[in-house]
One Martini backbone bead per residue (centre of mass of N, CA, C, O) as a GRO file, in nm:
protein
   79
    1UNK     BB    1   0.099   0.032   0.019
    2UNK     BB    2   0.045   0.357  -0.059
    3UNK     BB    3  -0.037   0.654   0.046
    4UNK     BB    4  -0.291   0.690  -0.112
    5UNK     BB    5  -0.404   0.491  -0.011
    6UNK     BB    6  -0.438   0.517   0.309
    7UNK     BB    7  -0.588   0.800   0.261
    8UNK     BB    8  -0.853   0.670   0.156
    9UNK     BB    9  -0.911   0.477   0.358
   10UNK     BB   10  -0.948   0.681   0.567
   11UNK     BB   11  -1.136   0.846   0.439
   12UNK     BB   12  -1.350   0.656   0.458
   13UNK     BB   13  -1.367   0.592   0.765
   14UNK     BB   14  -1.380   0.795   0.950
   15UNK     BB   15  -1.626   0.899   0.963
   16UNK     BB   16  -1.845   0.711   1.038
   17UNK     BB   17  -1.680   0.721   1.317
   18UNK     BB   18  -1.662   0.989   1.405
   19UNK     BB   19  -1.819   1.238   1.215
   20UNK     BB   20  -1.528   1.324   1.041
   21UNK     BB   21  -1.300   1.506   0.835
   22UNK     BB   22  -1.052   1.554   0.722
   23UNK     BB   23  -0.810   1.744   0.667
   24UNK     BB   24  -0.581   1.851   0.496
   25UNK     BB   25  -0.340   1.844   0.686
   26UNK     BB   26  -0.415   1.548   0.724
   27UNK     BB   27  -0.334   1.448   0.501
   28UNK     BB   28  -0.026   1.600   0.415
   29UNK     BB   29   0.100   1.450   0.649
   30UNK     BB   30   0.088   1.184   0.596
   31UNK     BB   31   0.201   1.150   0.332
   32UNK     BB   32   0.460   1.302   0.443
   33UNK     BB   33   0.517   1.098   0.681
   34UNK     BB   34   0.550   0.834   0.456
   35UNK     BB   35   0.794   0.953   0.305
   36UNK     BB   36   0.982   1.130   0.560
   37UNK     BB   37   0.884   1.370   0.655
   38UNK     BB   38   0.907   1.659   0.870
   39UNK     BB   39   0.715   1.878   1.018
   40UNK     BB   40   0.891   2.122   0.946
   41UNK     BB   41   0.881   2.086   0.647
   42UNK     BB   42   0.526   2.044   0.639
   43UNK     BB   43   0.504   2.367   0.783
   44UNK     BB   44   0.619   2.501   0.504
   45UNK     BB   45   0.452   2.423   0.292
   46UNK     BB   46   0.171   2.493   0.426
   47UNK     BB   47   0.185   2.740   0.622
   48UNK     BB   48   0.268   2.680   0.897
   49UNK     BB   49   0.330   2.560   1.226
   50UNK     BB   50   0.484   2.329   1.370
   51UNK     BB   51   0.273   2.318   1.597
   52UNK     BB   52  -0.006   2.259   1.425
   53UNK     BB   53   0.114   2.012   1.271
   54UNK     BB   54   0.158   1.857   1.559
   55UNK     BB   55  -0.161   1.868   1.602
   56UNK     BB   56  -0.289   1.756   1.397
   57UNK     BB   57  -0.108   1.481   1.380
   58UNK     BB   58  -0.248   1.407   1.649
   59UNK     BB   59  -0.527   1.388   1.576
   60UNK     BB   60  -0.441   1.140   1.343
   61UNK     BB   61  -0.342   0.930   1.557
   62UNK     BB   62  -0.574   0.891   1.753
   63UNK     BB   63  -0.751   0.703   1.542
   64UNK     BB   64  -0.661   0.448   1.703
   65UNK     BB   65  -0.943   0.430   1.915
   66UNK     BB   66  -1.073   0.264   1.640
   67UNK     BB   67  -0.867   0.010   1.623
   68UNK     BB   68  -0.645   0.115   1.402
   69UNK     BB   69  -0.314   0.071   1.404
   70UNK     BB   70  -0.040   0.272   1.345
   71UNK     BB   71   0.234   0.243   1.148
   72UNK     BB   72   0.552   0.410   1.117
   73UNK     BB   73   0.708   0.316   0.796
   74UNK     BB   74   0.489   0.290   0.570
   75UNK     BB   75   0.306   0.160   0.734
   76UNK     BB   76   0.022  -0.054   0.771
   77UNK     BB   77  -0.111  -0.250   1.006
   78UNK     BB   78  -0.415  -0.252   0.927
   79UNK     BB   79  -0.615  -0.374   0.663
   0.00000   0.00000   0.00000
């Protein structure tokens, strides 16, 4: 799977478990957190704050709650 592939995945799943669509800026962190690029690299490209970018980010990665596990360095644990 490539990052494209499980930002799609994600985004079919999250709505109907929260409730909520991804932001932009988490589509943009997956995808660039798949890739290997860090915080700061991904907070100037899209015009924030590193601070607000790993804001999104964790709010992205909480995701966890509803049982999906996502692992980092390119994999996704469940699919």
């Amino acid at each position: 799977m490539d990052a494209e592939a499980a930002l799609a995945w994600l985004d079919a799943i999250i709505p109907p478990q929260t409730g909520e669509q991804l932001r932009d800026l988490q589509k943009v962190i997956l995808v660039q957190v798949w890739l290997g690029r860090k915080y700061l690299d991904i907070a100037h490209s899209y015009g924030c704050t590193e601070g607000h970018a790993k804001d999104a980010g964790s709010q992205l990665w909480d995701f966890q709650e509803i049982n999906y596990p996502i692992l980092w360095g390119g994999q996704l644990a469940r699919l």
